[in-house]
PAFILO-737358 format. One record per residue: residue number from 1; residue in one letter; x, y, z of N, C-alpha, C, O in turn. Coordinates in pm, 1 decimal, padded with zeros to 6 digits. Layout:
% residues N
+------+-------+----------+----------+----------+----------+----------+----------+----------+----------+----------+----------+----------+----------+
: roza : torvo :      n.u :      n.v :      n.w :     ca.u :     ca.v :     ca.w :      c.u :      c.v :      c.w :      o.u :      o.v :      o.w :
+------+-------+----------+----------+----------+----------+----------+----------+----------+----------+----------+----------+----------+----------+
:  NUM :     A :        X :        Y :        Z :        X :        Y :        Z :        X :        Y :        Z :        X :        Y :        Z :
...
+------+-------+----------+----------+----------+----------+----------+----------+----------+----------+----------+----------+----------+----------+
This chain:
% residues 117
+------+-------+----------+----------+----------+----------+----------+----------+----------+----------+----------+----------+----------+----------+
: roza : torvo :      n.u :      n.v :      n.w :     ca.u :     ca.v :     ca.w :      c.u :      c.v :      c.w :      o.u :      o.v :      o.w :
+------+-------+----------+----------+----------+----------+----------+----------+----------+----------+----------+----------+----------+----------+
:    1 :     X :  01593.7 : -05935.5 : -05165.9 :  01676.7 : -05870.1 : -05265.7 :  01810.5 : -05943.2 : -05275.2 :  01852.7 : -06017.7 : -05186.7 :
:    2 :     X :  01873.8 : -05916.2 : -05389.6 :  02001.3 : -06040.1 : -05410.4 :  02086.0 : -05902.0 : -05367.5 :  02077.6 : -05780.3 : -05384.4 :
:    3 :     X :  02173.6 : -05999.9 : -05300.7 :  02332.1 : -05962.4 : -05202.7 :  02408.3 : -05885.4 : -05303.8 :  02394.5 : -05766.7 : -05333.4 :
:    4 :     X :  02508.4 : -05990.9 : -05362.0 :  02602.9 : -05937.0 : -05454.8 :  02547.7 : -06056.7 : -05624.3 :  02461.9 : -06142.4 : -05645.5 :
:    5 :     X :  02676.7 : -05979.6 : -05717.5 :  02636.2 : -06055.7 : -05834.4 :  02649.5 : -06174.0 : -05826.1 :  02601.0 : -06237.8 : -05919.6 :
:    6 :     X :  02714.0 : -06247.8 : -05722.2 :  02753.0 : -06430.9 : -05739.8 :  02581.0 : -06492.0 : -05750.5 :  02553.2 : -06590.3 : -05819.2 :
:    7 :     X :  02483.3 : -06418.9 : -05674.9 :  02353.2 : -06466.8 : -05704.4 :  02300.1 : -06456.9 : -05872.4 :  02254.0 : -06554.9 : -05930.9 :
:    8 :     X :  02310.5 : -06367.6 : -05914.4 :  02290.1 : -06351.6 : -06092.3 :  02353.1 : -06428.8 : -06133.4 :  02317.0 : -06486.3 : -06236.1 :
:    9 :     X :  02491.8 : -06467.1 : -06060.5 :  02557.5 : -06566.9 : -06152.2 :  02509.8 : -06714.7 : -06171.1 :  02516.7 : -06806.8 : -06252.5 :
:   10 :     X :  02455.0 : -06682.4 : -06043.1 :  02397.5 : -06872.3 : -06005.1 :  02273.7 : -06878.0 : -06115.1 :  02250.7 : -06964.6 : -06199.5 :
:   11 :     X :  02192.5 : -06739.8 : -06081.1 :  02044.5 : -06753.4 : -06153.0 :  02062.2 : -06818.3 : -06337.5 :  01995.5 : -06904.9 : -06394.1 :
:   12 :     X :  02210.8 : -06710.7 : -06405.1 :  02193.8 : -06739.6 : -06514.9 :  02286.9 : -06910.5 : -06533.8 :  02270.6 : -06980.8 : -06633.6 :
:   13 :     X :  02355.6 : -06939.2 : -06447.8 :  02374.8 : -07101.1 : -06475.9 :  02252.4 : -07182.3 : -06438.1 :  02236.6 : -07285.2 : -06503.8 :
:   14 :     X :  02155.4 : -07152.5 : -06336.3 :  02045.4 : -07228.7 : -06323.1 :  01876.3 : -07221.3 : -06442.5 :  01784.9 : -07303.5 : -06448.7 :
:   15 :     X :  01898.3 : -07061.7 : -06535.5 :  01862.9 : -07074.6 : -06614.5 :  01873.4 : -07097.3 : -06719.8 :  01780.4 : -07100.3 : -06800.4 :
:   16 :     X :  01983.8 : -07117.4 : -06742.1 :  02051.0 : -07175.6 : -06858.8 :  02063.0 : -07305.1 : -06897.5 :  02066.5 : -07342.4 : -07014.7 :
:   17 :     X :  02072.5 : -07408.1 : -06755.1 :  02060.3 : -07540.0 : -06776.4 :  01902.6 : -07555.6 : -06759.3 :  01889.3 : -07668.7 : -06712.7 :
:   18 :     X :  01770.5 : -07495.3 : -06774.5 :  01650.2 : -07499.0 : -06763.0 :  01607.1 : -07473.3 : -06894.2 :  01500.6 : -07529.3 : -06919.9 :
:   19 :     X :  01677.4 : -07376.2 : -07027.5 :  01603.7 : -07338.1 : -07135.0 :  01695.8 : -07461.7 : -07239.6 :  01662.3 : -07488.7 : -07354.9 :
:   20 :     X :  01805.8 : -07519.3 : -07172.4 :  01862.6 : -07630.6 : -07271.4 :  01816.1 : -07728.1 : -07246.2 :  01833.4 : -07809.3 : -07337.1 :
:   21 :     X :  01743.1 : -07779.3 : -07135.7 :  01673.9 : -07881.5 : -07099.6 :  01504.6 : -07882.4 : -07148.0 :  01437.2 : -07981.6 : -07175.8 :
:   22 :     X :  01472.8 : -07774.3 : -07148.0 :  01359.6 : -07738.1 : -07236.9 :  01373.9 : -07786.6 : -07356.9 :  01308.4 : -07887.5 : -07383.1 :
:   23 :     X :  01441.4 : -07742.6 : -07436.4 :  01471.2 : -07774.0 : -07587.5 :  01519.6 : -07881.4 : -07618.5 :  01496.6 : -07903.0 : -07737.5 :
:   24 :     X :  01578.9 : -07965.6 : -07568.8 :  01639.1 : -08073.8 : -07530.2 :  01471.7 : -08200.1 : -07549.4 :  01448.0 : -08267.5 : -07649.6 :
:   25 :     X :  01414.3 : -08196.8 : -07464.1 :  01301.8 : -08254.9 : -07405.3 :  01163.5 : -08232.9 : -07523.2 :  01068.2 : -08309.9 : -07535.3 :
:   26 :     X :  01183.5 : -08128.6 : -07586.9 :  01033.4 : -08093.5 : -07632.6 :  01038.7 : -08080.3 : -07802.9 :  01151.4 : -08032.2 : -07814.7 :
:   27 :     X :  01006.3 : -08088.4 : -07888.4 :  01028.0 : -08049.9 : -08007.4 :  00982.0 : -07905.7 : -08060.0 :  00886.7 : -07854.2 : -08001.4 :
:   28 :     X :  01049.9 : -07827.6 : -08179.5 :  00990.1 : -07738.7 : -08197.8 :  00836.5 : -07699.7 : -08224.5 :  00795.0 : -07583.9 : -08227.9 :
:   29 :     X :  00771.4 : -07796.7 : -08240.0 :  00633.9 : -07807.9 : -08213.2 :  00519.0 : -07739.3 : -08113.4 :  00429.9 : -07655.8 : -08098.3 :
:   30 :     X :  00590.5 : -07836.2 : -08064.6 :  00559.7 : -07803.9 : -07899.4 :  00625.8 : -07673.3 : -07823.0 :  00572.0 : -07608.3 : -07733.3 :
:   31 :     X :  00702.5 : -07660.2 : -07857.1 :  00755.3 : -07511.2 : -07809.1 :  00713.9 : -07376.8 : -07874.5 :  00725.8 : -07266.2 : -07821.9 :
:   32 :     X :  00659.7 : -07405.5 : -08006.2 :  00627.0 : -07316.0 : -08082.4 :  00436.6 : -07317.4 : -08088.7 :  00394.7 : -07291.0 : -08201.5 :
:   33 :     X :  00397.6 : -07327.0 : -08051.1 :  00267.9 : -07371.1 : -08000.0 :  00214.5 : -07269.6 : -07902.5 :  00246.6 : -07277.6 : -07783.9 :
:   34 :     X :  00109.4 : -07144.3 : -07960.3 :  00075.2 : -07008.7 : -07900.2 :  00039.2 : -07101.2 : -07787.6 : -00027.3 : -07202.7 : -07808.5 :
:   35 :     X :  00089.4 : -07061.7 : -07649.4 :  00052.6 : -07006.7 : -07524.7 :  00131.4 : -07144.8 : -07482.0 :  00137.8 : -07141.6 : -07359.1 :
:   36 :     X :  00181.2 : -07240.0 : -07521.0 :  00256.7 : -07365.5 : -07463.1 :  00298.3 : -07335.7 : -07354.3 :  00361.2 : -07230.0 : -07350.5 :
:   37 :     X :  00283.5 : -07405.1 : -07237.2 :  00388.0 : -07357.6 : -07120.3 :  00525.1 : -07440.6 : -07107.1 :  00579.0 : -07444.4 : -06996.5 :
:   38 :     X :  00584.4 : -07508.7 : -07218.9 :  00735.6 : -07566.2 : -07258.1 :  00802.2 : -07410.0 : -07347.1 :  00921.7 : -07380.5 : -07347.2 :
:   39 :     X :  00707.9 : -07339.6 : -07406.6 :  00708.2 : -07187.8 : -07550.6 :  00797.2 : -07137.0 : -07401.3 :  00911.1 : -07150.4 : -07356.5 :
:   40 :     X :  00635.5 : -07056.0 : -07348.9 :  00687.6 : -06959.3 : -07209.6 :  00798.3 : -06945.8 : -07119.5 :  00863.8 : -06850.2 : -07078.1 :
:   41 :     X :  00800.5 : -07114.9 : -07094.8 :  00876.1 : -07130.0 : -06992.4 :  01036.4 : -07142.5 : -07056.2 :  01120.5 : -07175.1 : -06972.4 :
:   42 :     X :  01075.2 : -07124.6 : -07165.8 :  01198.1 : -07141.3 : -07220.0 :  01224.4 : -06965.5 : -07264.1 :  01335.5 : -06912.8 : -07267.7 :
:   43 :     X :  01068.6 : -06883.0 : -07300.5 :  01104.3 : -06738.0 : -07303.1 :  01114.6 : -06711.1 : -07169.0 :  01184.9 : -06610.8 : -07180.5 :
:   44 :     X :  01105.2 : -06718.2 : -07097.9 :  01096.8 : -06660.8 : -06913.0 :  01210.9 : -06700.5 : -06869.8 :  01243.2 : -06633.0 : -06772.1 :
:   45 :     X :  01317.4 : -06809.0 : -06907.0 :  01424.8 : -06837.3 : -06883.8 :  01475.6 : -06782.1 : -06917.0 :  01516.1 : -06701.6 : -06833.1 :
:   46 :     X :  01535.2 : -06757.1 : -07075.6 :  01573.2 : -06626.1 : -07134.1 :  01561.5 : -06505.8 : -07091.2 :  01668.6 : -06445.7 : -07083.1 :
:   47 :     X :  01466.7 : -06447.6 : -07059.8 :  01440.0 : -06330.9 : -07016.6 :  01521.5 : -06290.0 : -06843.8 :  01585.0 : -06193.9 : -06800.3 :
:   48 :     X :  01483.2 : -06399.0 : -06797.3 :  01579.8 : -06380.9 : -06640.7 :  01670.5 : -06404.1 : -06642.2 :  01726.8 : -06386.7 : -06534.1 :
:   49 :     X :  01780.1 : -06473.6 : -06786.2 :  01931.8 : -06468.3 : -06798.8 :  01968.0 : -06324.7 : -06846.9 :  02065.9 : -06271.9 : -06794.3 :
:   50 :     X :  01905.5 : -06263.5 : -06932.2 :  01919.6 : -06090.7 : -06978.8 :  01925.0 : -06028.3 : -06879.2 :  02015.1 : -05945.1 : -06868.3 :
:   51 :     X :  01816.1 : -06050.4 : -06757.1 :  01753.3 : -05956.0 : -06656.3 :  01976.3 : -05992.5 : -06585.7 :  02083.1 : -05937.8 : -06613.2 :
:   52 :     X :  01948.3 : -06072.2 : -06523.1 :  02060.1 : -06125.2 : -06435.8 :  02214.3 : -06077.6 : -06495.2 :  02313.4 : -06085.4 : -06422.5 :
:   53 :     X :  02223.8 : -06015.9 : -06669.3 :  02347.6 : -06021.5 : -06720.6 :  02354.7 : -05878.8 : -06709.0 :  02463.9 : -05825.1 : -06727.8 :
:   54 :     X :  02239.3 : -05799.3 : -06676.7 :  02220.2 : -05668.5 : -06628.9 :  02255.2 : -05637.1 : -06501.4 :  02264.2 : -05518.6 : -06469.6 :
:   55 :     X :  02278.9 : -05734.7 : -06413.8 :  02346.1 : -05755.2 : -06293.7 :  02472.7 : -05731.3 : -06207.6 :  02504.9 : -05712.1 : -06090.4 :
:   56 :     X :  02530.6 : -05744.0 : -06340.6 :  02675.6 : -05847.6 : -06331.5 :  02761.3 : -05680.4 : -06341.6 :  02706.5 : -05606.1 : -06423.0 :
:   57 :     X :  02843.8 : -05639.4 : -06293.2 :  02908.1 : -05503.3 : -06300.6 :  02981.9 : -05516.2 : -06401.0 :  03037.8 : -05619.2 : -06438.5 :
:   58 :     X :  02986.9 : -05348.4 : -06477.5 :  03064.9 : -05368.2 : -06593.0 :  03190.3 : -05412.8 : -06596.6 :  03234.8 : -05483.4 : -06687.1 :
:   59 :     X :  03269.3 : -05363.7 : -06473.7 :  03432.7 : -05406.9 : -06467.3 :  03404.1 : -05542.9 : -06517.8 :  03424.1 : -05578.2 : -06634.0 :
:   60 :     X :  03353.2 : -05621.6 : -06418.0 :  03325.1 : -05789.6 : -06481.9 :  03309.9 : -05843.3 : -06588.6 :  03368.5 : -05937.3 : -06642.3 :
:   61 :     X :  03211.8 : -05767.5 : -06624.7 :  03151.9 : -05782.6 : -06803.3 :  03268.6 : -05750.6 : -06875.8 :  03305.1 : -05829.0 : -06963.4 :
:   62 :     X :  03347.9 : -05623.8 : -06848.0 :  03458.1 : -05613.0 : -06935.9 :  03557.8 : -05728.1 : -06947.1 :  03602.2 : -05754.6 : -07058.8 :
:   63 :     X :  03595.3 : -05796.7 : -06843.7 :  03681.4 : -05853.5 : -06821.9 :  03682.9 : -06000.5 : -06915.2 :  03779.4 : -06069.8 : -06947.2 :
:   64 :     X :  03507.5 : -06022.0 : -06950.5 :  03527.8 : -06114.5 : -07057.7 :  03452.0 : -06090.6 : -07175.2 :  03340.5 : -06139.8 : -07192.5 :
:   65 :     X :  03510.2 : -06015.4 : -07257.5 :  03451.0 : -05991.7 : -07380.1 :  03392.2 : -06086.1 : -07455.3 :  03310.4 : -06041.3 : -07535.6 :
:   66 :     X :  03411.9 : -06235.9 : -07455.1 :  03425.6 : -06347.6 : -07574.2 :  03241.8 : -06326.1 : -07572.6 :  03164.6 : -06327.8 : -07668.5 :
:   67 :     X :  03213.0 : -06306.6 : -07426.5 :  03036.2 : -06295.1 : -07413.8 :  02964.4 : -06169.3 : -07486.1 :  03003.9 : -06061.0 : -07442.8 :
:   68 :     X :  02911.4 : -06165.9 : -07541.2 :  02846.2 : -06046.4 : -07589.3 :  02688.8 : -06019.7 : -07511.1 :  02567.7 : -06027.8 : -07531.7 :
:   69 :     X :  02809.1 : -05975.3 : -07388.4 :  02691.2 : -05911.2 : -07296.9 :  02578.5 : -05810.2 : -07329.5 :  02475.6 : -05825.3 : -07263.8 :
:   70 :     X :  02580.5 : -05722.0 : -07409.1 :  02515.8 : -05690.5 : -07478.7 :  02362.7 : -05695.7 : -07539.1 :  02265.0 : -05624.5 : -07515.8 :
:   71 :     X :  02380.0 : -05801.2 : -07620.1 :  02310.1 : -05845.7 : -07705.2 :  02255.2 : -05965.6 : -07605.7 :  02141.2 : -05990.1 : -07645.2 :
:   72 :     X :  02279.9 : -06031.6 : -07518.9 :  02230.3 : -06108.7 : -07416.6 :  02102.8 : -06011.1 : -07326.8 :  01985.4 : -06037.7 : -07301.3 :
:   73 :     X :  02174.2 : -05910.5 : -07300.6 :  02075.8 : -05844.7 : -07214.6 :  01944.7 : -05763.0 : -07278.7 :  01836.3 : -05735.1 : -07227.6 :
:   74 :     X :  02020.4 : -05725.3 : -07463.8 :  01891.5 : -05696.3 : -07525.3 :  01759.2 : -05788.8 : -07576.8 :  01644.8 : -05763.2 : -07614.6 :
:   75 :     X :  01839.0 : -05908.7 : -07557.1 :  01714.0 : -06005.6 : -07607.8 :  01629.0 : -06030.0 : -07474.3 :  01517.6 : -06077.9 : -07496.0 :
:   76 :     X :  01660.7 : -06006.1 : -07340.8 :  01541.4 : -05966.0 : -07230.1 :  01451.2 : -05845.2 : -07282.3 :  01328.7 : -05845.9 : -07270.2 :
:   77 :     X :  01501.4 : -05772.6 : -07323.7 :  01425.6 : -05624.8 : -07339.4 :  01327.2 : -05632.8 : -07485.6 :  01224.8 : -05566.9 : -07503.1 :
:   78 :     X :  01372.7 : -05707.3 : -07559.7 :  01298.4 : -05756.7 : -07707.0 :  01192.4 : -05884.6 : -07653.7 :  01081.8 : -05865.7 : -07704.3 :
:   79 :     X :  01193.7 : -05970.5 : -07593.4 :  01133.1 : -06094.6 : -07500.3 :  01003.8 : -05992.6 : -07429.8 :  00886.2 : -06026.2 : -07443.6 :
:   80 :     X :  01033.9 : -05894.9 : -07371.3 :  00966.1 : -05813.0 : -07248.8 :  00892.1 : -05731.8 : -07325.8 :  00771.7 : -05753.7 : -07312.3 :
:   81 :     X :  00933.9 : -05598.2 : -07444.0 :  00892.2 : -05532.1 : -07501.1 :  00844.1 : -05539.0 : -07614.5 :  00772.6 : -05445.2 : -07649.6 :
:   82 :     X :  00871.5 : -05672.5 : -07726.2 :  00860.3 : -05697.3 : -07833.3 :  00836.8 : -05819.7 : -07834.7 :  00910.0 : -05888.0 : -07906.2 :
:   83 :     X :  00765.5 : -05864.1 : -07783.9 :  00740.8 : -06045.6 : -07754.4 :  00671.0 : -06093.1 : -07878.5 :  00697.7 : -06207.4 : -07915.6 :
:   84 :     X :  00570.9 : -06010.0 : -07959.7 :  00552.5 : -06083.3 : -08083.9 :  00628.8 : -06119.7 : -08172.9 :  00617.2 : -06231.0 : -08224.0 :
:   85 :     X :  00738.4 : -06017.8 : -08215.3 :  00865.6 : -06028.0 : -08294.5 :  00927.3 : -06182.7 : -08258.7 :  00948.0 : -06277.4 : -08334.6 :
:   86 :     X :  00942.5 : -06172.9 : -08151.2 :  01033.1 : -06334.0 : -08105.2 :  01015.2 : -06445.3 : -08184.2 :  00893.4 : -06455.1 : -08169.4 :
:   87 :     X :  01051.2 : -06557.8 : -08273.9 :  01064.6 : -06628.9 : -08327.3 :  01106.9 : -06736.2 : -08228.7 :  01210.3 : -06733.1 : -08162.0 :
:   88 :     X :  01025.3 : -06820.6 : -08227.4 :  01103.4 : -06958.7 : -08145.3 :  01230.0 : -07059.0 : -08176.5 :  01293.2 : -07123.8 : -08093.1 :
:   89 :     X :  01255.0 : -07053.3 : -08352.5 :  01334.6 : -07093.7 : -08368.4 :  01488.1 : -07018.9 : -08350.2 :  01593.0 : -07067.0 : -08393.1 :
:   90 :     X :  01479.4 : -06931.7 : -08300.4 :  01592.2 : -06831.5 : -08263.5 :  01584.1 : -06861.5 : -08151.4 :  01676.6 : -06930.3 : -08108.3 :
:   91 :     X :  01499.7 : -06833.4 : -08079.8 :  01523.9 : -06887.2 : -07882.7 :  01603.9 : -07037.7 : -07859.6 :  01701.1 : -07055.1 : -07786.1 :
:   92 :     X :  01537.5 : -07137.3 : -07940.7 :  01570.5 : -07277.7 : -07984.8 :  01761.3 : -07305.5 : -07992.1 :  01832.9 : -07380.3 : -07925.5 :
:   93 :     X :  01796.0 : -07201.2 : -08111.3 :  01912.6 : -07211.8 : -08136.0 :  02015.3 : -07144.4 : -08053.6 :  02133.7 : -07176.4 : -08063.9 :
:   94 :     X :  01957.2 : -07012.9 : -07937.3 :  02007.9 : -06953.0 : -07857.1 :  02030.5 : -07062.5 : -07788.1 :  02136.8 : -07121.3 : -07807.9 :
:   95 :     X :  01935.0 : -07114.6 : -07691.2 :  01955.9 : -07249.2 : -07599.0 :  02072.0 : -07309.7 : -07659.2 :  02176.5 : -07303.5 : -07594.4 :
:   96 :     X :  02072.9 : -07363.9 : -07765.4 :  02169.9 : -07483.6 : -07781.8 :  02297.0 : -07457.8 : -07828.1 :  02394.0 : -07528.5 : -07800.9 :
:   97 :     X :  02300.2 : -07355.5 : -07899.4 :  02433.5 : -07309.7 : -07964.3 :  02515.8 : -07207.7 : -07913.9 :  02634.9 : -07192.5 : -07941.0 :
:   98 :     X :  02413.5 : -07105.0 : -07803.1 :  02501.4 : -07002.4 : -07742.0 :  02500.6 : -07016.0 : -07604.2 :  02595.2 : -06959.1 : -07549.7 :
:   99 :     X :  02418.6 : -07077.1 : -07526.4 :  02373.1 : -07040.7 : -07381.3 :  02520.3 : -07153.5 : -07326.1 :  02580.2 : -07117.5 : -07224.8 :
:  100 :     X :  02558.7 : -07259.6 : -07385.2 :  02669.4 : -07318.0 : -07298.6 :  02811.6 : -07243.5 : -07337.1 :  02916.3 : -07276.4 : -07281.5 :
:  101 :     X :  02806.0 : -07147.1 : -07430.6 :  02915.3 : -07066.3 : -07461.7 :  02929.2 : -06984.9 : -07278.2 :  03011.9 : -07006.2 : -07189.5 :
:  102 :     X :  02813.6 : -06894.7 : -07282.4 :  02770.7 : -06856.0 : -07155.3 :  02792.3 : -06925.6 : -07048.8 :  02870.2 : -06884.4 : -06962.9 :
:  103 :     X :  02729.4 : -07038.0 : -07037.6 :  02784.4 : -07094.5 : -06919.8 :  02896.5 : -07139.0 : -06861.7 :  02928.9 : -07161.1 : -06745.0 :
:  104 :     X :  02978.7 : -07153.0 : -07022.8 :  03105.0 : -07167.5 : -06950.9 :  03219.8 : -07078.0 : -06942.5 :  03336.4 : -07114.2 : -06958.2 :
:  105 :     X :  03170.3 : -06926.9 : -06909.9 :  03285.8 : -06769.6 : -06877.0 :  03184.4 : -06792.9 : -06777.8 :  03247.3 : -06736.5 : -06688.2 :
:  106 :     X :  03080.8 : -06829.3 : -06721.5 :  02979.6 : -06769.4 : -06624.0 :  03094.7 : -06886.8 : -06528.7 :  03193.9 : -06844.3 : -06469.4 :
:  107 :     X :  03063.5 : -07003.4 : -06530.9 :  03165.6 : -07057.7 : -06441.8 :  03305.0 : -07025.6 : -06411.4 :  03358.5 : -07039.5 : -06301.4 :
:  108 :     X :  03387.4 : -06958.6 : -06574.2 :  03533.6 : -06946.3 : -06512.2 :  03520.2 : -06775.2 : -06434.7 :  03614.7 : -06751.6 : -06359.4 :
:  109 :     X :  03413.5 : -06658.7 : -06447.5 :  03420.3 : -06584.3 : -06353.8 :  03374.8 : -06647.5 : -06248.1 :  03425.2 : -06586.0 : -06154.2 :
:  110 :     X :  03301.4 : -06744.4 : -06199.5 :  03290.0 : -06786.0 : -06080.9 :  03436.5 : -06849.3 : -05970.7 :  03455.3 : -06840.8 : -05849.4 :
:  111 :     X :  03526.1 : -06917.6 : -06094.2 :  03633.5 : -06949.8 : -06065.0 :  03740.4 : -06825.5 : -06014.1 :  03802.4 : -06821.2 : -05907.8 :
:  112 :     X :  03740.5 : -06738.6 : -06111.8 :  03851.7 : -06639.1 : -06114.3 :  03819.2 : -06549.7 : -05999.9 :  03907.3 : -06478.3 : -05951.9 :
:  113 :     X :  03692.7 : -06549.6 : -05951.7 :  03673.7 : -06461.8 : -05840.4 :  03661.9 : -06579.2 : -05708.0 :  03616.8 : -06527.7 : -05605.7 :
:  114 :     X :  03682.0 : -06668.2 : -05700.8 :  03667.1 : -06776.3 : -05589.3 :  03561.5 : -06786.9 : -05553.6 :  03537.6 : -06806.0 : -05434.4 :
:  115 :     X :  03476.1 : -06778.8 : -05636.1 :  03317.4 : -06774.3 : -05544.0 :  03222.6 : -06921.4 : -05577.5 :  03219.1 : -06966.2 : -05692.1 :
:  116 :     X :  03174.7 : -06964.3 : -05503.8 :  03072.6 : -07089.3 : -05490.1 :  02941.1 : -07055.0 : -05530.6 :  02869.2 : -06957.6 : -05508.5 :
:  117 :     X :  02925.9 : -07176.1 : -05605.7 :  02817.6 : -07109.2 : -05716.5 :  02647.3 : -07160.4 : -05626.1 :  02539.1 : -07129.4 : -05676.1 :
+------+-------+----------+----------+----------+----------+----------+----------+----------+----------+----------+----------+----------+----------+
């Protein structure tokens, strides 16, 4: 079982550089391709950055609004519960256009609380 949140924190910087490296590497083709395991493995990343932002205590979450924690943690629950709905080209553009937004408040709370990632 994970300790405190600095582990969620690690999980969603280590999944985060895994679903941009996905997309990065593969074309929408190939990612969009029923049962692909480049498809899966970029929704399963996603899904354990939601799971992990569910983690994170609200004081924390409050503390940086710019993230829309939120809507991060509902697209685990839409991924989990609504997986046909999912569109790949939305996961695609999550990776590239929002997930390093994320990663980089995920590092400065790592900073602001002194913790080693």
């Amino acid at each position: 079982m994970k300790g405190d949140f600095r582990d969620f924190l690690a999980d969603i910087l280590g999944y985060a550089e895994n679903a941009r490296n996905l997309v990065a590497k593969h074309d929408m083709r190939e990612l969009s391709e029923k049962y692909s395991l480049e498809g899966l493995a970029l929704e399963r990343s996603l899904e354990i950055i939601g799971e992990a932002v569910k983690q994170i205590p609200l004081e924390i979450r409050d503390r940086y609004p710019e993230i829309p924690w939120k809507q991060v943690a509902g697209l685990r629950d839409v991924l989990i519960h609504r997986y046909w709905s999912a569109q790949m080209a939305r996961l695609v553009d999550i990776a590239e256009n929002y997930l390093p937004d994320l990663e980089k408040v995920v590092r400065q709370i790592l900073e602001d609380y002194n913790l080693e990632e």
